[in-house]
N, C-alpha and C positions, 0 to 999 in steps of 0.2 A: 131318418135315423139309420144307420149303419151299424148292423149285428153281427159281430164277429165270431162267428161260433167255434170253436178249440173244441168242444164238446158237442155235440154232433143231433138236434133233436130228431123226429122223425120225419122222414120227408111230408106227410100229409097234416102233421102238424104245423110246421114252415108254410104249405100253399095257404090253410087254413089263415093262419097270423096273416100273410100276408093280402090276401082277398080282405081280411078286416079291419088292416091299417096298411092301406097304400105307401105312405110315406114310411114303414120301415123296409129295407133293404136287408135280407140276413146273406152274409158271406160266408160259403164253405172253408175247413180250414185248408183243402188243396187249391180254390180257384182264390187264395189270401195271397196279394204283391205288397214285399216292401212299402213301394207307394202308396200303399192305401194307409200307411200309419197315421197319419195325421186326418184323416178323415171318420177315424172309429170313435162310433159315441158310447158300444157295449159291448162284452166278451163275456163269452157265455164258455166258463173251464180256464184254464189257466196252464201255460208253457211257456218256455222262450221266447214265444212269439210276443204273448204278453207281455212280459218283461222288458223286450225291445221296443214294444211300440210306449211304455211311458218312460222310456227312457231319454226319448225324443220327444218334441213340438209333438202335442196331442190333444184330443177334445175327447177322451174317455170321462165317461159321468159314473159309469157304475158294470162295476163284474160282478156276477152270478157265480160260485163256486159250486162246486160238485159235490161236496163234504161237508159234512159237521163242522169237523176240524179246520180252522182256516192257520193253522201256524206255518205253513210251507210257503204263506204268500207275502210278497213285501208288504205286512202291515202299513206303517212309516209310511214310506212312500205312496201309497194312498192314502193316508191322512195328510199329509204335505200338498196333496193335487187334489183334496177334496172328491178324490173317488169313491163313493158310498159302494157297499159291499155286502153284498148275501150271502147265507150259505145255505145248505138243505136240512135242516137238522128235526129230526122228526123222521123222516121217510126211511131211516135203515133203522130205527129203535127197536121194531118187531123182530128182524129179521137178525138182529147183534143178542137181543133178550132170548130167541130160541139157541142160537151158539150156546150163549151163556148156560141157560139151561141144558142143553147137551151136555155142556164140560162137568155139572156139577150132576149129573144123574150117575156120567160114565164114573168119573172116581169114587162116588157114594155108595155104587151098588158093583165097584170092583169088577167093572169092566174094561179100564183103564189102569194102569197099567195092563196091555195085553200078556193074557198065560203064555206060558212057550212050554209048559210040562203041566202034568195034571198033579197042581200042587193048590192048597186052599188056606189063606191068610185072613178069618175073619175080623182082626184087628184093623184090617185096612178100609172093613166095610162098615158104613154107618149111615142111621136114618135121618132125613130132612127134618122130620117131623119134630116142630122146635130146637130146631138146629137156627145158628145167630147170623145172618151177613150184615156185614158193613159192606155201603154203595160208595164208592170214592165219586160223589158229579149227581147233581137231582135232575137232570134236566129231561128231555124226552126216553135218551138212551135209557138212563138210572131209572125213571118212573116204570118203566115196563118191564123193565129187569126185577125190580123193585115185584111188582104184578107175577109175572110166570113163578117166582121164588114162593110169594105168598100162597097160593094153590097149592103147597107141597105141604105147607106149616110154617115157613120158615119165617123167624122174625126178622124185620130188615130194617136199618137204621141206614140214612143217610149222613152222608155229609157236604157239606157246601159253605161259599163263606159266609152266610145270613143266618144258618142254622135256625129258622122260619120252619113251623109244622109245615106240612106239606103231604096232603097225600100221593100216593097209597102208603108212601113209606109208614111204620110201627114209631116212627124217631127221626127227628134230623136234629145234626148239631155240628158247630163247627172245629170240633176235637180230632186231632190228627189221630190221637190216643184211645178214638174209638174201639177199634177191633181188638183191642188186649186181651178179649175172650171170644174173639168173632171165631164161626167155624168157616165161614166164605168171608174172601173179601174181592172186592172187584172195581178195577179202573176203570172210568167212564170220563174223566178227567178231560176238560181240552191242554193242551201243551202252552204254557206258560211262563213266564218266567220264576212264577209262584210258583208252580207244580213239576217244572226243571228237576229231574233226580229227589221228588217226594217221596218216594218209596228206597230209604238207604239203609243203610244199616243198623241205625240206631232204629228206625219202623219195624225190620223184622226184627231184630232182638230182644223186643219188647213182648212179642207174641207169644200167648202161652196154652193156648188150646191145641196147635201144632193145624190153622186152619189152610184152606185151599186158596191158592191166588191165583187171580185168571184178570188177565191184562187185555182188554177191547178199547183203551182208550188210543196212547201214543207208546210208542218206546219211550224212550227219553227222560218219560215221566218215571220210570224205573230204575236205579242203580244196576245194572246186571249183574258184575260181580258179586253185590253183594246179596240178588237173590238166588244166585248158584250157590253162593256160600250158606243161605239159609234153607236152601231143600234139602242139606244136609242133617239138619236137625228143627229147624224152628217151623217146617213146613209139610203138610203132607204129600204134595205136590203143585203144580201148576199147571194153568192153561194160556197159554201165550200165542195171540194171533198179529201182535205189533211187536216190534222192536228198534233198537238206538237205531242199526242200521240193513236196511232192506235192498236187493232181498240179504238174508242172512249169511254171510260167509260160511264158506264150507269148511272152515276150520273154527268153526264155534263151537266152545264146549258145548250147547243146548242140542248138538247134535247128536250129544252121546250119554245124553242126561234121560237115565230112564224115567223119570217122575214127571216129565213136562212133554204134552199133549200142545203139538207144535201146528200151527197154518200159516198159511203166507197170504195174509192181511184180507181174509175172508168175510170175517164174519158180519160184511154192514151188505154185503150181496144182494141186492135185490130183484125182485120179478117187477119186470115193466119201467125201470130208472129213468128213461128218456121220457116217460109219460107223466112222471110224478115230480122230476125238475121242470118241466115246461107247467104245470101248474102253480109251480111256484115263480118260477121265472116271467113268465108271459103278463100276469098279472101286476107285477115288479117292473115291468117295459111301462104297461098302461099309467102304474102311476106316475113314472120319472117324465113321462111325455105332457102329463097332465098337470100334477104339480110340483117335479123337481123333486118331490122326496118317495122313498120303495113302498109298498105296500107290506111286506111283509119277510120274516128271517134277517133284517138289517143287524149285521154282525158291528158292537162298539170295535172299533178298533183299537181302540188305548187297553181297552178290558183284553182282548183278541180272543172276544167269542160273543 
């Protein structure tokens, strides 16, 4: 079996795999030719190279993604060639939930917006404690975001399309029109054609608590303009670590938008990432070798998550 790694494990993870199944082969992505396209049965990350090799005569069985998110990848096209597909989802939840929780500590206790004069706006500051979020996504991300939020007070309602109890959440349901009194709300969303421009105008115009919105899921899944037009009045600020398009142009208004607490697609960062995809991946090699179908993270592809 022929491993084509884009995504790079650890070298003594690779001798290890391979000391304990001879018959796989992992390919670095610099000692990767052309010719080997037709010989790759797995990719492990996702680039051009990827895209070239099924784009031609191929025997790929299944890619491993890097991300939760699998929307950047030709779904189609692997359902058309019957390539089964993973993602990692779970392994940056903690690490997106502490973000989260930073963005909503720094604007709640007016740390965010930074001072530039010794001036004091208590208006701008307010307590967690029984403060409302709406979770846009229940999934790993949402449940632990859902978690660090509760610890403060705050009641947390999901949403999803099953709207199924579900802990830790207070609520799940599947009302777009939840947050109409939310004091947080937060995208955890994968990128869909469902969730394409979810958050428009008509979303914030509805909003009457004047709550915080902080985006960890996809851009896209946000109207932009129409959440610039709503930090104007419907919003007490924002925290935005994705966007439509990345990295951000230097002539976007969000560069000059004091109310929005800005990263460049940070917050899923994890400690040890090549250690915590080869648990999931490795185990996913065992079972395609054994019986054709993944062991575990297998993304539907028609759902595209």
């Amino acid at each position: 079996m022929n491993i084509l790694m884009l995504f790079g494990l650890r070298d003594d993870t690779v001798q290890q795999a391979q000391s304990e199944h001879p018959t796989w082969h992992f390919i670095a992505k610099d000692d990767y030719q052309p010719e080997m396209a037709p010989t790759i049965d797995v990719i492990v990350g996702w680039n051009a190279i990827g895209d070239a090799i099924i784009a031609g005569p191929n025997q790929v069985k299944f890619v491993q993604a890097m991300s939760a998110g699998v929307d950047y990848l030709p779904l189609a096209e692997f359902a058309k060639q019957h390539i089964q597909l993973a993602n990692v989802s779970g392994i940056h939840a903690e690490a997106i939930a502490e973000y989260v929780t930073a963005g909503v500590l720094s604007f709640a206790r007016g740390m965010f917006p930074i001072s530039t004069q010794w001036d004091h706006h208590p208006e701008n500051q307010w307590e967690l404690q029984e403060a409302k979020a709406v979770v846009y996504g229940t999934g790993h991300i949402g449940s632990a975001i859902a978690k660090h939020l509760q610890q403060f007070g705050v009641q947390v309602t999901g949403v999803d399309r099953h709207g199924i109890a579900k802990p830790p959440f207070d609520h799940v349901t599947t009302e777009k029109s939840a947050a109409i009194k939310a004091d947080i709300i937060v995208n955890v969303m994968p990128l869909t054609a469902a969730t394409h421009q979810y958050f428009d105008a008509n979303f914030f115009d509805q909003l009457q608590n004047r709550p915080l919105f902080i985006n960890v899921g996809r851009g896209p899944s946000v109207d932009e303009a129409a959440l610039l037009k709503a930090l104007d009045h419907q919003l007490k600020g924002a925290v935005l670590d994705v966007f439509t398009k990345e990295p951000l142009p230097q002539d976007s208004p969000f560069w000059t938008q004091p109310k929005v607490w800005m990263t460049p697609h940070i917050s899923g960062l994890v400690t040890h990432l090549r250690v915590k995809v080869a648990a999931i991946f490795l185990p996913n090699v065992e079972s395609l070798e054994q019986t054709g179908t993944l062991n575990s993270h297998q993304v539907n592809l028609s759902a595209g998550y």
